[in-house]
Legacy VTK file of the C-alpha trace (Angstrom):
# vtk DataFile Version 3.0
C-alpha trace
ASCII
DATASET POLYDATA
POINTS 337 float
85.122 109.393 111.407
85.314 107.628 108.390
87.444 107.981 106.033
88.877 106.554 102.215
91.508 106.146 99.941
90.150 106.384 95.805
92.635 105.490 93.801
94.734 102.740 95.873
97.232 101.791 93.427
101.422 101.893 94.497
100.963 104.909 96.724
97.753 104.746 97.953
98.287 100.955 98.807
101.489 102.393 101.018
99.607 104.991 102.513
96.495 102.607 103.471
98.847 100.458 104.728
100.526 102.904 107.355
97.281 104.557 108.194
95.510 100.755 108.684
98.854 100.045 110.825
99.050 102.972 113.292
95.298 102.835 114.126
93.380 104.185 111.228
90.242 102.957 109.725
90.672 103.595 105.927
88.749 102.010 102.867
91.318 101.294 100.322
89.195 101.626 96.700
90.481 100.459 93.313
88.510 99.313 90.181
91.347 96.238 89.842
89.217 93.472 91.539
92.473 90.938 91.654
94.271 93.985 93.653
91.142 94.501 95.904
90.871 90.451 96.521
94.742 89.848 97.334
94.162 93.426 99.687
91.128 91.585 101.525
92.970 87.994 101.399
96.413 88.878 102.478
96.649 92.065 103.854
98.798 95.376 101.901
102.197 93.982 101.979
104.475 96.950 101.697
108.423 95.933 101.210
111.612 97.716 99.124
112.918 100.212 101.991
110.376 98.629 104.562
108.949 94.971 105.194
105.276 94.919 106.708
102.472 93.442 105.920
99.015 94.650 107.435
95.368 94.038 107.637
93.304 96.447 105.242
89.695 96.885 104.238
89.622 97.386 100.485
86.494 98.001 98.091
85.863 98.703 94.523
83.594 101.886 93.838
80.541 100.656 93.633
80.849 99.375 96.880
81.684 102.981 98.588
79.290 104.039 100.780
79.184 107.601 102.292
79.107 109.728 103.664
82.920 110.139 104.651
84.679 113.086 106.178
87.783 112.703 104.320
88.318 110.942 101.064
92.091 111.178 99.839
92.131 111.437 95.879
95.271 109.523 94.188
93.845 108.266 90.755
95.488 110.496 87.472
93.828 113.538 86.548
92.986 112.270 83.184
89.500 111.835 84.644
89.148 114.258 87.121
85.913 115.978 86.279
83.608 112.514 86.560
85.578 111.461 89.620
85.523 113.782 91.539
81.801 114.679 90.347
81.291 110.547 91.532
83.125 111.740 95.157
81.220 114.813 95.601
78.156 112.684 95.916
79.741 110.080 98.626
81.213 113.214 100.952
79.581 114.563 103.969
78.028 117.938 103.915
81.344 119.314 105.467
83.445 116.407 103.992
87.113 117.390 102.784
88.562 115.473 99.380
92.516 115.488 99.800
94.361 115.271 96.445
97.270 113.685 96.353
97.728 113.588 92.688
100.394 115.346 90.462
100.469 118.679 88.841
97.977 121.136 89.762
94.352 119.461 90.471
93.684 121.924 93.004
91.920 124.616 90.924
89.727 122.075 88.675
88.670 120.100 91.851
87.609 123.459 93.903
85.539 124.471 90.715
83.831 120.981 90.881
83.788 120.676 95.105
84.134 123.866 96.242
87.093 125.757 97.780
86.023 125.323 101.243
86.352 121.441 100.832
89.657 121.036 98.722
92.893 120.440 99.987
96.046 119.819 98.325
98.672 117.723 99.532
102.661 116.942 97.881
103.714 113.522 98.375
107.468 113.478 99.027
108.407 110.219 98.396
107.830 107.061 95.738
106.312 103.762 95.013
105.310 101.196 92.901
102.784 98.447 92.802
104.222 95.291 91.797
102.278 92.492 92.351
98.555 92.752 93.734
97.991 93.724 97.383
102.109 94.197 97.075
103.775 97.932 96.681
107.370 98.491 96.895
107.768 101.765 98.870
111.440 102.963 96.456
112.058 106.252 98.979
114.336 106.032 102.284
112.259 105.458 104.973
113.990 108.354 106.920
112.688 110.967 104.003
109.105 110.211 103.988
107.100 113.291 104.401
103.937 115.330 102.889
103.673 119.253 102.562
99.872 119.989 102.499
97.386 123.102 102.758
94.070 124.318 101.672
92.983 126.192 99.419
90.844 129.710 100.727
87.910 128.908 102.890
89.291 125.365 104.215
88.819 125.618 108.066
92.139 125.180 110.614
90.036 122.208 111.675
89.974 120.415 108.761
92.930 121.044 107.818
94.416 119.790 111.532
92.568 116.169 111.348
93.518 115.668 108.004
97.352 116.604 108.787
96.757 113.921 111.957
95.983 111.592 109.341
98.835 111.645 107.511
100.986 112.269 110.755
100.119 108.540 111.521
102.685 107.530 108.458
105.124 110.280 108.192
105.710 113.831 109.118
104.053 116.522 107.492
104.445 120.085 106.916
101.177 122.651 107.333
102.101 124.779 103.878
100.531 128.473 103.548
101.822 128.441 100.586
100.337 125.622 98.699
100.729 126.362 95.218
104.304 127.241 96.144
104.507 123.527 97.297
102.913 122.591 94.308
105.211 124.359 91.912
108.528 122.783 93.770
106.686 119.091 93.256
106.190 119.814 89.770
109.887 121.045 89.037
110.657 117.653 90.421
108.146 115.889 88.693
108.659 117.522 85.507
112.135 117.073 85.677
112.639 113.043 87.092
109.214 112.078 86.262
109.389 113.404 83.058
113.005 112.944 82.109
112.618 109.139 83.478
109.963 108.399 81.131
111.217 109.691 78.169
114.547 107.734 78.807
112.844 104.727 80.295
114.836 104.967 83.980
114.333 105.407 87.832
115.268 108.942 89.192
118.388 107.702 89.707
119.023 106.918 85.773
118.134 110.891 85.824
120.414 111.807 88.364
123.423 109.966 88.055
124.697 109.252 84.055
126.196 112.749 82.913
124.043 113.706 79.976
120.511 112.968 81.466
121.900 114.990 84.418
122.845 118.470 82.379
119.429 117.913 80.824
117.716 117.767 84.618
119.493 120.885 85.579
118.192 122.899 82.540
114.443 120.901 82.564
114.698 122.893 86.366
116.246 126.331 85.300
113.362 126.574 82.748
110.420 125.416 85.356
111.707 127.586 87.526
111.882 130.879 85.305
108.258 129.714 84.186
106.916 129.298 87.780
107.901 132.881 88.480
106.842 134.668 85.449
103.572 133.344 86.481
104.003 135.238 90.185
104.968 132.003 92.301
107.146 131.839 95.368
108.312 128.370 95.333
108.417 126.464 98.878
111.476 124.577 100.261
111.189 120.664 99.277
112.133 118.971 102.542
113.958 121.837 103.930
115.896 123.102 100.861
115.377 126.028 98.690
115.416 124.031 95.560
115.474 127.543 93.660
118.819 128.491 95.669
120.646 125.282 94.913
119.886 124.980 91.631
118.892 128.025 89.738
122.013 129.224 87.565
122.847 131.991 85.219
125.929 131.133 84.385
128.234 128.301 83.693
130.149 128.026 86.479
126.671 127.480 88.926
125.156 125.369 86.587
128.223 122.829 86.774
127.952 123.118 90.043
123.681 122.162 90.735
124.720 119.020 88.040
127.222 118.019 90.685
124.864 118.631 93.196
122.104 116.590 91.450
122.797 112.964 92.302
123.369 113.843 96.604
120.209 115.399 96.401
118.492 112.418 95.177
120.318 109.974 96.527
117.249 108.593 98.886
115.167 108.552 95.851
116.936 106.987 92.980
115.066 104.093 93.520
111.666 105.549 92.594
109.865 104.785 88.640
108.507 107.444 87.571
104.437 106.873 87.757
104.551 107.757 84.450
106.664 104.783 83.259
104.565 102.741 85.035
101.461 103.573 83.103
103.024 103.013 79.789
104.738 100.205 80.916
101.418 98.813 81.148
99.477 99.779 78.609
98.034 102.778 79.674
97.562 106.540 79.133
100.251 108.609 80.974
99.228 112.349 82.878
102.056 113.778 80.713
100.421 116.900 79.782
99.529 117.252 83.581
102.632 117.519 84.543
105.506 118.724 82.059
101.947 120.138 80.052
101.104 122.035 82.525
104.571 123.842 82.486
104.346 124.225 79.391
100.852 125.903 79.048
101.870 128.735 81.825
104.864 129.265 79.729
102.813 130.249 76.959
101.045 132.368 78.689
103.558 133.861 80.711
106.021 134.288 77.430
108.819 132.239 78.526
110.003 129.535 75.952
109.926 126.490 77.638
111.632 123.806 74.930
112.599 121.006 76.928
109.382 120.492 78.422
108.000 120.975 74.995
110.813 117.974 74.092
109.778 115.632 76.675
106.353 116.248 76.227
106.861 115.146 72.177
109.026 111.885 73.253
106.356 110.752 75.641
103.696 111.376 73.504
105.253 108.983 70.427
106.419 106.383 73.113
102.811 106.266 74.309
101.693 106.065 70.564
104.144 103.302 70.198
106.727 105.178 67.584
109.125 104.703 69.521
110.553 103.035 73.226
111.155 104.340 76.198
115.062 103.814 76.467
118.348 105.461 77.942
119.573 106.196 73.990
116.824 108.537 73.693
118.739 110.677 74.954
120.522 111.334 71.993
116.765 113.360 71.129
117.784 116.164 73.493
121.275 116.777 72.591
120.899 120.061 70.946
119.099 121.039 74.236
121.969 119.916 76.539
LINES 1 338
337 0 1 2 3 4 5 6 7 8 9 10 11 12 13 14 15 16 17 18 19 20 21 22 23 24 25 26 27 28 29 30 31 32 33 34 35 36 37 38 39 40 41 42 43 44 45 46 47 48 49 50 51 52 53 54 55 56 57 58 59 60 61 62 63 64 65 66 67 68 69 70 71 72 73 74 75 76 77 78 79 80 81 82 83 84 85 86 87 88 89 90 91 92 93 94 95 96 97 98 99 100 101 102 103 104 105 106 107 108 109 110 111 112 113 114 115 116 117 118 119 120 121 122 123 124 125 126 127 128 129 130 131 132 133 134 135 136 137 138 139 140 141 142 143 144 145 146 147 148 149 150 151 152 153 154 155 156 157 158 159 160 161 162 163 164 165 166 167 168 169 170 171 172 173 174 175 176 177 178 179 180 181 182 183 184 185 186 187 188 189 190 191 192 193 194 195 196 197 198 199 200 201 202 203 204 205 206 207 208 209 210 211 212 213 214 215 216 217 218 219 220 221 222 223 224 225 226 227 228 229 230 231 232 233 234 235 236 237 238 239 240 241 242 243 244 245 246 247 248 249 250 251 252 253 254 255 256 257 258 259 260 261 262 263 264 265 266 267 268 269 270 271 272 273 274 275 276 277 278 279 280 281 282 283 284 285 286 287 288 289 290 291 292 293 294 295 296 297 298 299 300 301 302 303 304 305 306 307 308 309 310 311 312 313 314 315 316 317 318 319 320 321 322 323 324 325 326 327 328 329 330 331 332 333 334 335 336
């Protein structure tokens, strides 16, 4: 079997890593030829929660050469038509991709791929890359995990080798419901990622400080009531009903899920938002594939949705250089709060 990894920046370098070190053959594939040499040279060193440092294969994409039976997709969607277009070409006739990305790729890439050859998979857990050939896993290494499914068509086969994939790094739950999973990812994302950009913090800077936490407890409320005007049944995030513990309608449960914000992150805090990252260095954010996408279905689905609409606005003019990505922008949201 042979298998890759496009897109091997912070989480795709942990990933390779795990899969490399309990027994997998991966390619690890980036365009960043220092971060491919230092990959070959020294090995993926993986440290923050963990220590290791293992023996990869890494290649740029011209070098790829197929077919493969399972490629795992983790670049941004900002390009997502011509990569996957570029990947198409490199699978095997019954070759799966895996996308690992944010948001919803899911539906573009089956219109691209195919249905029968898509799967979707959450990532439950953070990184970043900080030097090359060296990520920083930022989650506990006791709450690792991935929810994953496929979308119609995908065989029980398929979808069994690639969850014994990602079995060799962490569990992972089979999900029927994959754009359930999807929607509970987002209402994270949209909320921490989001949030954390905008205000130039970790999750933790989300979860912790008072103000950005009343705004992370609405930013939910309103994905929420958007995700199910648009018919979805949202999935449990490691085992919790994320609707049940923090949906509110009135004051008294809504003080109580901002209380409840910083112990449900607590194994997390550590994670920059992706994001951050990309502005942080120089580059073009998926904003409007994550809080955008929430949103767009709000528009459609008639539910105001001005918070995302907010955070959407302050990352925009941070990425246009207006303005910084810093904990007093807070201040921007205060008639929201």
């Amino acid at each position: 079997m042979k298998s890759a990894i496009y897109g091997a920046g912070s989480l795709g370098t942990v990933l390779g890593a795990y899969l490399s070190k309990n027994g997998v053959p991966v390619e690890l594939i980036n365009r960043n030829k220092q971060h491919v040499e230092a990959l070959n040279q020294k090995g993926a060193h993986v440290t923050g929660t963990v220590d290791f440092t293992v023996p990869v294969r890494a290649i740029l994409p011209e070098q790829m050469h197929g077919p493969y039976d399972v490629i795992f997709l983790l670049t941004k969607q900002l390009h997502n038509p011509e990569v996957v277009a570029f990947l198409a070409a490199l699978l095997a006739p019954d070759g799966i991709l895996v996308t690992l990305q944010n948001g919803i790729p899911e539906p573009g890439i089956a219109e691209i791929l195919g249905r029968e050859r898509t799967v979707g998979c959450v990532v439950e857990w953070g990184a970043s890359l900080i030097a090359p050939g060296v990520a920083e896993l930022t989650s506990a290494p006791d709450s690792l995990s991935f929810h994953m499914g496929g979308m119609p068509g995908v065989s029980a086969e398929k979808l069994a080798l690639v969850k014994s994939l990602l079995e060799r790094m962490c569990p992972v739950d089979l999900e029927e419901n994959l754009m359930g999973a999807r929607w509970s990812k987002l209402l994270i994302n949209a909320t921490y990622s989001g949030i954390g950009t905008a205000l130039g913090g970790t999750f933790g800077d989300v979860s912790n400080p008072v103000l950005p936490r009343k705004l992370a407890v609405r930013c939910m409320k309103e994905c929420i009531d958007v995700g199910r005007a648009a018919g979805v049944s949202f999935a449990p995030v490691q085992g919790k009903d994320v609707t049940k513990l923090f949906y509110y309608k009135g004051a008294l449960k809504r003080k109580f899920a901002e209380l409840l914000v910083p112990i449900a992150m607590k194994k997390h805090v550590g994670i920059v938002p992706s994001m951050l990252q990309d502005l942080r260095n120089g580059k073009p954010c998926e904003i409007d594939a994550i809080n955008g996408v929430v949103c767009a279905y709000g528009r459609k689905a008639g539910v105001p949705t001005p918070i995302n609409d907010r955070i959407v606005r302050v990352v925009k003019s941070i990425q246009r250089g207006e303005r910084r990505a810093v904990p007093e922008n807070i201040t921007l949201f205060r008639d929201l709060i």
